[in-house]
C-alpha positions as CSV (number, residue, x, y, z in Angstrom):
1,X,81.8,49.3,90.8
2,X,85.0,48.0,89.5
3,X,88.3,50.2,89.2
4,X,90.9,49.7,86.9
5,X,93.8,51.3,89.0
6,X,94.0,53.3,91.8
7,X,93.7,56.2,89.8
8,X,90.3,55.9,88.4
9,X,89.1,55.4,92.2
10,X,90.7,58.5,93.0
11,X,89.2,60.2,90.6
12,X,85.9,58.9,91.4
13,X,86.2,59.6,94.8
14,X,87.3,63.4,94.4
15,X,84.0,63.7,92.0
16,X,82.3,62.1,94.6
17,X,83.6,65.0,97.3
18,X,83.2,67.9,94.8
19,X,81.0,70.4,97.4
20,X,84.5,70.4,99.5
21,X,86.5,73.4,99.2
22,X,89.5,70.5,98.0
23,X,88.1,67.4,96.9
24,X,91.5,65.8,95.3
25,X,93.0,66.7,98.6
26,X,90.6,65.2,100.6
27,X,90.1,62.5,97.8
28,X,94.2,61.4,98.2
29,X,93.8,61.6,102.0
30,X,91.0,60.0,102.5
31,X,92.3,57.0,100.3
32,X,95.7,57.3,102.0
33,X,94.0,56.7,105.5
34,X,92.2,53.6,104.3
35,X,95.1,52.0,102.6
36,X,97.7,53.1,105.5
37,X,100.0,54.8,103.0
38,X,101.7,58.0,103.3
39,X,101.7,60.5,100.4
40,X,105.3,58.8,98.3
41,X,103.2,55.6,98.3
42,X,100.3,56.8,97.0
43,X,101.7,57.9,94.0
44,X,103.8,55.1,93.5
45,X,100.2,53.3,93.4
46,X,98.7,55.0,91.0
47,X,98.4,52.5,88.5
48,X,98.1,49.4,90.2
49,X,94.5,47.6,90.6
50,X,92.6,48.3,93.6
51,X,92.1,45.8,96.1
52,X,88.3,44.9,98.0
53,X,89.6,45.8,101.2
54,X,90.8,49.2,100.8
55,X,87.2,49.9,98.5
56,X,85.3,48.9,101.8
57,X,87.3,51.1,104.0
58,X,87.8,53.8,101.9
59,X,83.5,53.3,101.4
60,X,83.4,53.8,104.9
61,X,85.3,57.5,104.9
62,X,83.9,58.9,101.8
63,X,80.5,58.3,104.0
64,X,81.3,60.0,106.8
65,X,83.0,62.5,105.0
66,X,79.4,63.3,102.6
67,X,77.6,63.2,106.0
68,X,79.5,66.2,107.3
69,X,82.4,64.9,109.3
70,X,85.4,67.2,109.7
71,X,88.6,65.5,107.3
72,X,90.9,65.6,110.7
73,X,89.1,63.2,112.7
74,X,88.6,61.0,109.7
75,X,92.2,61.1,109.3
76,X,92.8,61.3,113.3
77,X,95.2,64.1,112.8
78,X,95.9,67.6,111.7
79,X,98.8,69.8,111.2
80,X,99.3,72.9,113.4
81,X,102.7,75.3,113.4
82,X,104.1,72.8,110.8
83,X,103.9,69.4,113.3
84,X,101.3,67.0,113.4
85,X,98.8,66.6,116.1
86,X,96.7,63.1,117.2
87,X,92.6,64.8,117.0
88,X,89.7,63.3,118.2
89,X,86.3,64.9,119.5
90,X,87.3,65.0,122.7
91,X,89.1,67.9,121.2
92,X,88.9,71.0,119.1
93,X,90.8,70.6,115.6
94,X,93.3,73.2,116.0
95,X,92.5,76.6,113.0
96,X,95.0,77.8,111.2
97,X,94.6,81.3,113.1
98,X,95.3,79.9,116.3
99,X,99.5,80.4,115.0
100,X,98.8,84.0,115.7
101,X,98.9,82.9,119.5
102,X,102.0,81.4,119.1
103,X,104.0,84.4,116.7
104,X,102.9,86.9,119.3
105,X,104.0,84.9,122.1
106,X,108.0,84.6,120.2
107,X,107.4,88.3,119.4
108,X,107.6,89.4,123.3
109,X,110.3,90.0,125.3
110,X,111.0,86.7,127.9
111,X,113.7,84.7,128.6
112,X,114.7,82.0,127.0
113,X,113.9,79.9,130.6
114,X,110.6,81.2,131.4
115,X,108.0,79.7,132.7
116,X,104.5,79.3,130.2
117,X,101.4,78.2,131.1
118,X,98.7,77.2,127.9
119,X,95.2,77.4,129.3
120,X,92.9,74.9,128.0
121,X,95.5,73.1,126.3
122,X,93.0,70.5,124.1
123,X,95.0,68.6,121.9
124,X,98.3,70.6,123.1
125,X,99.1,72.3,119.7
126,X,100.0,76.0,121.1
127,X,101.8,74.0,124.7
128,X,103.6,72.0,122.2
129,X,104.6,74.4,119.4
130,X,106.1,76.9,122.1
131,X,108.0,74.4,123.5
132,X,109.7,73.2,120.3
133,X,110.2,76.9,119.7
134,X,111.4,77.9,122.8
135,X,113.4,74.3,124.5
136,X,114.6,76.2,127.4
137,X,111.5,77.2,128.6
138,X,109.6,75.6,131.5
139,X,106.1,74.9,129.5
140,X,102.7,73.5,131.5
141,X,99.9,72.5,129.4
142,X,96.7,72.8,131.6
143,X,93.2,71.4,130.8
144,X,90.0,70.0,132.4
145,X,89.6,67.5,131.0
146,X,91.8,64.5,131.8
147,X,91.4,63.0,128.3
148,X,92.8,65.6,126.6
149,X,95.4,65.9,128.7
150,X,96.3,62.7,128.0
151,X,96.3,63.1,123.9
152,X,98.2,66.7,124.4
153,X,101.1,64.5,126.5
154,X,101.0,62.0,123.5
155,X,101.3,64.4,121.0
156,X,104.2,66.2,123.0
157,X,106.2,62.4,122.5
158,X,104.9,62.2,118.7
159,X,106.6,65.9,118.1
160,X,109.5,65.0,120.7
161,X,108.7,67.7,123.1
162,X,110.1,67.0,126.7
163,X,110.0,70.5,128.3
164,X,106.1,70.4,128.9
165,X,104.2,69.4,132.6
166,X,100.7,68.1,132.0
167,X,98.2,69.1,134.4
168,X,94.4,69.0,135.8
169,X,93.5,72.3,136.4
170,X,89.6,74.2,136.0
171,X,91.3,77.1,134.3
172,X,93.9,78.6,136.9
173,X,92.7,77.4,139.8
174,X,95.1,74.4,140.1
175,X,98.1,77.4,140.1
176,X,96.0,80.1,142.6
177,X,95.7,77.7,144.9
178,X,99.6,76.8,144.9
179,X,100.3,80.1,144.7
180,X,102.5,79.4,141.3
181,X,103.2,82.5,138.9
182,X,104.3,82.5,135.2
183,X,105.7,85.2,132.5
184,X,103.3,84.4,130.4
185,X,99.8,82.4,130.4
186,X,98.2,81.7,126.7
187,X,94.8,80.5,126.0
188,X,92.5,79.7,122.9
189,X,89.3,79.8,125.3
190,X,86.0,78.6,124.7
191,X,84.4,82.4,123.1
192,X,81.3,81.0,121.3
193,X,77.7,82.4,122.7
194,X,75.1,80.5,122.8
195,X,73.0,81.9,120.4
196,X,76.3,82.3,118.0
197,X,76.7,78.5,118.2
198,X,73.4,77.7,117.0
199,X,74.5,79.6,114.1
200,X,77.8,77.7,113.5
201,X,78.7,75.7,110.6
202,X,77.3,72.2,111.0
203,X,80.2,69.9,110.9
204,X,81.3,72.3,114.1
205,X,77.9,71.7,115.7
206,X,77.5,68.4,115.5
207,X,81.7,67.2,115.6
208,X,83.3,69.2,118.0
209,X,82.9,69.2,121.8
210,X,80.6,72.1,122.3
211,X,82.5,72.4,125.7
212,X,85.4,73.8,123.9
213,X,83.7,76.4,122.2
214,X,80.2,77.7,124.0
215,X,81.6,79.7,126.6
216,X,78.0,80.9,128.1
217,X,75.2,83.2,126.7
218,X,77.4,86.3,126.0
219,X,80.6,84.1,124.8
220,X,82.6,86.1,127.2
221,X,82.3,84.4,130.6
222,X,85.6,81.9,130.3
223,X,87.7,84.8,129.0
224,X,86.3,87.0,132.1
225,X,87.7,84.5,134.2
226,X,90.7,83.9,132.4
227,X,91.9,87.5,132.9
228,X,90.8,87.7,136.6
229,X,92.7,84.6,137.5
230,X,95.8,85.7,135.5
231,X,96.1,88.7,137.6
232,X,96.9,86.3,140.4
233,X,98.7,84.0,138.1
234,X,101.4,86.3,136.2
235,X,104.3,88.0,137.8
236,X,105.0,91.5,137.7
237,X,105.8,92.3,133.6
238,X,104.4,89.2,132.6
239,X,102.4,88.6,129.5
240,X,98.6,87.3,128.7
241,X,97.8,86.2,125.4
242,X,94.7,84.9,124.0
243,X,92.3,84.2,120.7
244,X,88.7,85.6,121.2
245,X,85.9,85.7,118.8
246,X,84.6,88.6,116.4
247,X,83.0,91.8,118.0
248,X,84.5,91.0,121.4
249,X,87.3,93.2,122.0
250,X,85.6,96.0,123.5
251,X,83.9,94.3,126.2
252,X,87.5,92.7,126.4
253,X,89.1,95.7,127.1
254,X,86.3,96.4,129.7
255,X,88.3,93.6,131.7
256,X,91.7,94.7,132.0
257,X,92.3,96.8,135.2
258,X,94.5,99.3,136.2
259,X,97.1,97.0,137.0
260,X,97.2,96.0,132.9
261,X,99.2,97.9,130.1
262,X,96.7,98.8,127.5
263,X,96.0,95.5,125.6
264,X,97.1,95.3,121.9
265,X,95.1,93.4,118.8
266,X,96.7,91.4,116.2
267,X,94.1,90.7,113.7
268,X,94.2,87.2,111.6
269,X,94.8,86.7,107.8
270,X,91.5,88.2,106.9
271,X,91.8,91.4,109.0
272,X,89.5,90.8,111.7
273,X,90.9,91.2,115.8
274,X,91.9,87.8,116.4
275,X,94.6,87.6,119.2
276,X,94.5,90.3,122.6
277,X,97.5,90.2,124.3
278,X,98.4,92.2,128.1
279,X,100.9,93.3,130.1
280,X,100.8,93.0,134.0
281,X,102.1,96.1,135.0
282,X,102.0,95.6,139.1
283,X,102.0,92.9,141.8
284,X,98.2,91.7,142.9
């Protein structure tokens, strides 16, 4: 088919995506991707002809897109805390709840200079949008897998973030074994069961590294560990915060010991518990 501008291919393109929840969106981005423009030069665009190369790429997108691939890895990139992050499927594409982690984590009371450790780091979004919030403090950005690790550290140079260490760690046990404590440790684990996974939407299913979200068959086996290890990992008065999944908080709360303050909920734009957050109260 033959387009007379840019326009009328946009158009097309959105009526070709209309099942999404924002096909001119996706439509301009998708367009925008294949062409190499950003958003000024789109528009300015708009009424020129449209040229065989950009149809075939652009062909290629739409496809993908129909055939349930998530808009961020077509694009490569997604925004998180108002910065952009580098996505592939080696790592989760960060949700707009996750920013919970990060306001509760400005709300508490630590130093400008404290040390944070983000668990699981992925792609680095929560590592790197506490360190541009807080440039004083000593951030490490901890992950298994070394691949991620290395797109967190290349999005913490795209967003000009200097104040983060990168390291290899299996949860905490890169810092119990050194012995190395923090004021506060933050996570977005994997909390999917998985029988709940099965379940999931299936551009999650089939896109994103299952890894990163199927934590065993109850869901909470990585956030069991996660609390053990930061008892060993968190100075006296320091803070734990983390994103679990729906129905979990009272087997959460089963977890915290008597040398915890009673953890507290903060519950994501559509009211469900989305973020736990502790206190250690005493030395281990």
């Amino acid at each position: 088919m033959k387009y007379k501008s840019l326009e009328q291919l946009f158009r097309q393109t959105a009526s070709r995506l209309s099942l999404s929840s924002c096909p001119f969106l996706e439509a301009r981005l998708l367009i925008q991707k294949a062409a190499g423009w950003d958003e000024s030069e789109f528009f300015r665009q708009l009424d020129s002809p449209v040229r065989p190369v950009l149809l075939r790429k652009l062909e290629t997108l739409v496809r993908r897109r129909l055939s349930g691939w998530p808009v961020a890895y077509l694009l490569g990139r997604k925004e998180f805390w108002s910065l952009e992050f580098k996505v592939n499927r080696l790592v989760l594409i960060p949700r707009p709840e996750t920013e919970l982690v990060v306001e509760k984590v400005l709300s508490l009371p630590l130093s400008d200079e404290c040390r944070l450790l983000d668990v699981g780091t992925g792609c680095g979004n929560l590592a790197v949008a506490l360190a541009r919030e807080k440039p004083l403090a000593r951030v490490v950005a901890a992950d298994i897998s070394r691949r991620a690790l290395r797109l967190a550290a290349e999005n913490a140079r795209k967003n000009r973030v200097k104040n983060i260490t990168f390291v290899h760690s299996d949860l905490l046990e890169y810092f119990i074994k050194r012995k190395l404590q923090f004021e506060a440790i933050v996570s977005n684990p994997p909390y999917v069961s998985q029988s709940d996974w099965e379940k999931l939407d299936r551009p999650v299913r089939d896109f994103e590294p299952k890894r990163a979200l199927v934590a065993g068959p109850t869901g909470l086996e990585i956030i069991a560990r996660l609390v053990s290890q930061a008892d060993l990992c968190l100075r006296p008065g320091g803070f734990l915060v983390f994103e679990f999944g729906a129905g979990q908080e009272k087997e959460i709360f089963k977890l915290f010991g008597p040398g915890w303050s009673r953890p507290e909920i903060t519950k994501d734009y559509s009211g469900q518990p989305r973020v736990m957050s502790a206190r250690k109260t005493s030395q281990s």
